[in-house]
N, C-alpha and C positions, 0 to 999 in steps of 0.2 A: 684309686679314682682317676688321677692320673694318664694311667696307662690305659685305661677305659675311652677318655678323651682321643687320646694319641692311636687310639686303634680305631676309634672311629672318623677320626681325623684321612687318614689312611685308607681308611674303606671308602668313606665317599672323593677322595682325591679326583678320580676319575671320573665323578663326574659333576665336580664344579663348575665347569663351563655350562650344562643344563639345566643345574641348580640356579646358579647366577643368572643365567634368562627366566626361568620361572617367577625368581624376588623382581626382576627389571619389568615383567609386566604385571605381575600383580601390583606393584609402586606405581605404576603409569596408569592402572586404571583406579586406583585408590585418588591418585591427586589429581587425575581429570575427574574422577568424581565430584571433589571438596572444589575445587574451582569450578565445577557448574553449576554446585548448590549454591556457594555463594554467590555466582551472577544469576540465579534463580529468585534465592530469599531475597539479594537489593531489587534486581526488576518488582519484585511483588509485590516490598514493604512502599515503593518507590509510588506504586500503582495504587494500592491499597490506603498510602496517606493522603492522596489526591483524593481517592472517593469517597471519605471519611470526611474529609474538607470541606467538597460540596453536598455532603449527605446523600449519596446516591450508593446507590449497591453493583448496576452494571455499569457496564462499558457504553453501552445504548443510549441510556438514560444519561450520562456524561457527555456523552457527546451533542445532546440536546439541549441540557440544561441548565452545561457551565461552562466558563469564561471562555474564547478560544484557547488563551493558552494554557488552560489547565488541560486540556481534548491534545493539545500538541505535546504537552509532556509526557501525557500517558503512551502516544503511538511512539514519540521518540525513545522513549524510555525502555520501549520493548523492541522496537529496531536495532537499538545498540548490544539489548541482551542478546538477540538471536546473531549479530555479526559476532559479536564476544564469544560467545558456544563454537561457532563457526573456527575461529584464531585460535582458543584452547582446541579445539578435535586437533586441529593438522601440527599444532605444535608439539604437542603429546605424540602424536606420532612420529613424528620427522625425529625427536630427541630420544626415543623409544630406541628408535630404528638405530642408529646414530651408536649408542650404546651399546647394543646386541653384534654389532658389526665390532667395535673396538675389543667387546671382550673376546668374542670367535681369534680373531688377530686383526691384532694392532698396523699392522702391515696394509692391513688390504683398506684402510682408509686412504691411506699415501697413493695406494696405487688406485682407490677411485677416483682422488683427485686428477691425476694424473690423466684418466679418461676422462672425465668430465671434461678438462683443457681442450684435449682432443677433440671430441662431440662438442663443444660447446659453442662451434661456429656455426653445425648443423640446427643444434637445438636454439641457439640464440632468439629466431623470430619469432618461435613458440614462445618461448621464455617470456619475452619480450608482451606477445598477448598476453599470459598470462599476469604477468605483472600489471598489466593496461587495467583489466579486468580489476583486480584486487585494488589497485588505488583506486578507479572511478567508483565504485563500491564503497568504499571510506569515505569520499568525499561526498557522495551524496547522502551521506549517512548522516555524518557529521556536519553538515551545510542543509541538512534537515530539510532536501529537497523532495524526500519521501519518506513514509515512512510504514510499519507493518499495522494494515486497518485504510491505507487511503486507496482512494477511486483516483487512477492515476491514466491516462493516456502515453502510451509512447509509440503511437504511430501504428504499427501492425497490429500492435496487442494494447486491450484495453478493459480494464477490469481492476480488483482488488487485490491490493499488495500482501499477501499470504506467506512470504517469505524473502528475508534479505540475506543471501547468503556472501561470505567474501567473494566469489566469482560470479553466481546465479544469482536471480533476483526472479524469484515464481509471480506470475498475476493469473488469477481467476479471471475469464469474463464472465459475461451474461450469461451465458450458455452452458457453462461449469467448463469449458475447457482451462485444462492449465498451461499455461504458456510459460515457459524456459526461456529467459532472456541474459545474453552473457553484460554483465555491467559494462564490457567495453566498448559494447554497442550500442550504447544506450545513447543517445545523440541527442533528445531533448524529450522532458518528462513536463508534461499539463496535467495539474494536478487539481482535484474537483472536492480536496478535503483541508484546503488551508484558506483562511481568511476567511472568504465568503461565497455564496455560488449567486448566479441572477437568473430566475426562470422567465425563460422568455414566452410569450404565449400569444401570437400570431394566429386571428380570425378573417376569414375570406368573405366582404359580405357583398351581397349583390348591391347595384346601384341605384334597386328600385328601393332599397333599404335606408332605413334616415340615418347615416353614418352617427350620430349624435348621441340620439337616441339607443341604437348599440353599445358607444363606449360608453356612458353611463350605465348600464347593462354590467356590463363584463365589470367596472369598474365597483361595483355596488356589489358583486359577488367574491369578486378577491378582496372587498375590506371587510366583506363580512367574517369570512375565510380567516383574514389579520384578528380579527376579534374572538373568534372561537376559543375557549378556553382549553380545549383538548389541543390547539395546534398554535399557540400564542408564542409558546416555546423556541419555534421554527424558525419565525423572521425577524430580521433585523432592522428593515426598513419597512414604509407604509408602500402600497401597490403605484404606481404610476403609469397613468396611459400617456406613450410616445407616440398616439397618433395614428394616420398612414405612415405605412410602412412600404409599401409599394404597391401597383396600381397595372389593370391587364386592361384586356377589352370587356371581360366578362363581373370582372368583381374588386373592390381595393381592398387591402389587408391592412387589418388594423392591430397595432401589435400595446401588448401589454405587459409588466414589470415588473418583479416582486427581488428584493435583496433576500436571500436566506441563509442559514447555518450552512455550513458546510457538509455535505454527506445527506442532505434533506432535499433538495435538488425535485429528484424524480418522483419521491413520495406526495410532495408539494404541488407539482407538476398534473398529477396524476387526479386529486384530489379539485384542484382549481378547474382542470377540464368538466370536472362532473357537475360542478356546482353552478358553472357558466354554462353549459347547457341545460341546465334546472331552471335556471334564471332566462335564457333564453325563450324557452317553452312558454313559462309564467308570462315573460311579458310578448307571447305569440309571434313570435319575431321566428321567421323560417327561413334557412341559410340555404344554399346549393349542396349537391352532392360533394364527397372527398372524391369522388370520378372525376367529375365534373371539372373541380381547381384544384390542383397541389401548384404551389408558387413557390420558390424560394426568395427568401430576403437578398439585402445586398451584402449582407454580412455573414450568407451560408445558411443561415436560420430556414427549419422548415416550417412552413405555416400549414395553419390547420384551417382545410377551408370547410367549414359548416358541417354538418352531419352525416352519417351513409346514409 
């Protein structure tokens, strides 16, 4: 039995070194497996005892209908899993690599080093980005300045945070483009899915109009709106008219206020337009064309002046 050993021992001599890479990645991909189930099953259980908590079953429904920071532990919770994923891929490889190189020879590590010194004046600024990249990435992770699920602004691109990777951070806009943004360029992130949102809703009315009689108008449709038991969920605060807002030759804009959830924004928006020209109609009140007035506020706001 023995010598059975020792002869096959012998046979495969020659080719240990192939052998020994075949055990080095099937190892590497066996334990980047078991480390992404486990930051899989925590992200899940993580997510899953939060919706349990507040008796809900989606994500949707949570972010409607419970606490903010239960809505913020769930997006943070999977932000960190998908940067985690991210840190196990390239470490698994980088220690993969690393090993396959020391067992071919041991030799040619010294002498990468060796170049690396060399190039490593050239490569330095690169490096250097990338390093940029990788830490603002972390910290915005972890400083939970965004997170994967929020409606974020950063300037050129604006849309839904769809992935955080250690260098990349993907957003969706409106239009389904994906936008590729390197975190080291990331210079400042407004974000429309923490705390709270405020829909602003800016009406252009003419002067033969009883300003009064309008805002109680518009005001009697957004608390109806507040009261609805399909949308009671949404806000946070009671509606408030702030008035004129500013003022042309042709018509003053009267602008109006609603606090809401975060992420409800546009829905809310949307919904308040339809119900305020419902209420408008009803109380035969007829506005100027949107030809006619587009006005901006002093604050950027665009107003909505009366009907097509």
């Amino acid at each position: 039995m023995a010598e059975f050993w020792t002869s096959l021992t012998t046979a495969l001599t020659p080719f240990d070194i192939p052998i020994t890479i075949v055990f080095y990645i099937l190892g590497a991909f066996v334990f980047r497996w078991i480390l992404l189930k486990l930051i899989d099953r925590s992200v899940k259980q993580i997510v899953s005892g939060v919706k349990k908590k507040r008796g809900v079953t989606d994500t949707q429904a949570l972010s409607v209908r419970s606490p903010l920071a239960a809505v913020r532990t769930v997006q943070r919770t999977r932000t960190i899993g998908s940067v985690l994923t991210n840190i196990v891929n390239v470490v698994v490889v980088v220690i993969l690599v690393v090993m396959i190189i020391a067992k071919i020879d041991p030799g040619i590590l010294a002498s990468l080093s060796i170049l690396s010194a060399a190039v490593g004046a050239g490569l330095g600024f690169g490096a250097q980005r990338i390093v940029g990249d990788v830490l603002n990435g972390l910290f915005m992770v972890m400083e939970d300045q965004l997170g994967v699920g929020d409606v974020i602004d950063m300037g050129e691109a604006t849309g839904v945070v769809e992935k955080v990777g250690v260098r990349i951070t993907q957003i969706r806009d409106v239009e389904g483009t994906l936008w590729f943004v390197r975190n080291g360029e990331i210079q400042r992130v407004g974000s429309f899915s923490q705390g709270w949102n405020r829909v602003v809703f800016d009406l252009a009315v003419p002067y033969e109009t009883s300003r009064a009689h309008v805002e109680r108008v518009m005001l009697h449709a957004a608390k109806e709106l507040t009261e609805d038991p399909e949308w009671l969920d949404y806000f946070i605060d009671t509606p408030e008219m702030w008035g004129m807002e500013s003022i042309s030759s042709d018509a003053v804009v009267l602008r109006l206020t609603i606090r809401v959830r975060p992420g409800t924004r546009w829905e809310v928006e949307r919904e308040l337009r339809a119900r305020t020209q419902d209420a408008l109609k009803s109380a035969d009140i007829n506005l100027p064309s949107l030809k006619a007035i587009v006005l901006d506020g002093a604050d950027g706001q665009s107003t909505t002046g009366g009907t097509a």
